[in-house]
N, C-alpha and C positions, 0 to 999 in steps of 0.2 A: 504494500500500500504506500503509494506515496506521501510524502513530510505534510503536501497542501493538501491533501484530502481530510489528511485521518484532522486535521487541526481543523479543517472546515467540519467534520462529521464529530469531533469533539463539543466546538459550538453551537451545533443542530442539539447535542445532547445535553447540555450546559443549560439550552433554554428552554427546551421540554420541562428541565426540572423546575429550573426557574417559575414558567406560568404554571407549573404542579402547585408547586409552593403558595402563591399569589391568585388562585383560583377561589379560594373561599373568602378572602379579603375583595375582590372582586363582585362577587355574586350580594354580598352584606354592606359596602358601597356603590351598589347602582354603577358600575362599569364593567363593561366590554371587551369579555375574554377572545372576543373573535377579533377586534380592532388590536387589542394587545399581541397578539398573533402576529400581525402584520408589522409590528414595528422592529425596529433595528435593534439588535441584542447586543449588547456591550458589556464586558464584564474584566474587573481589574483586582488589584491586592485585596482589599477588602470590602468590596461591593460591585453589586450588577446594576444593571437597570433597562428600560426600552424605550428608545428614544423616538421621534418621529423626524425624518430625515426633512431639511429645507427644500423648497421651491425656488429658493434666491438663489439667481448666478451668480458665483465670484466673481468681484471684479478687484481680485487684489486685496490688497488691505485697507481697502474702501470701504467696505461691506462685511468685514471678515465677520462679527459678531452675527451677521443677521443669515449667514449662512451655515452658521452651526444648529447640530441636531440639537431639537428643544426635549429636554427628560422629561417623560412621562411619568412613571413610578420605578422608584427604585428602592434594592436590597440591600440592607446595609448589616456587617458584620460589627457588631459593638457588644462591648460586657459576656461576649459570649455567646448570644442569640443573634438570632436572624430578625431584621426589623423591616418593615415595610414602610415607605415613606412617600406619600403624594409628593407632587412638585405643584406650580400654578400651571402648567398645563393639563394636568390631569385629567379634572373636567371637560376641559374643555375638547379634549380627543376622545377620552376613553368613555364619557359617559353614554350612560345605555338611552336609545331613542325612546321618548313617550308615547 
């Protein structure tokens, strides 16, 4: 198996877990395990999270801010436990349609 698979099929597994984890926190705030699904999985020393990728074209470091990925919800490693944490986008992507 190649270096860039098994680390791309590592990722695919990393976030399986991740929205395992995040599914009942989910369903108990009114947002969108199928929209979370869709977003961008990121994950580093002591937290994950899913971001929603930008629409803005870079133009350099003109814009740099407004083309970064905005956090959705993220997992954070502290005191030992796994924590879940909204951002201000939260709602406003993940929430469930009325």
């Amino acid at each position: 198996m190649a270096k860039i698979e098994k680390r791309s099929i590592e990722k695919e597994l990393q976030k399986a877990l991740a929205i395992e984890f995040v599914k009942e926190y989910c369903k108990m705030n009114n947002l969108s395990i199928d929209k979370l699904k869709e977003q961008r999985f990121e994950l580093n020393y002591n937290e994950c999270g899913f971001f929603q990728s930008s629409a803005v074209k870079p133009n350099g470091l003109l814009n740099d801010r407004e083309t970064m990925p905005k956090p959705m919800l993220l997992i954070k490693h502290e005191n030992g436990y796994l924590q879940i944490e909204e951002t201000e986008y939260t709602k406003e992507y993940l929430k469930l349609s009325e």
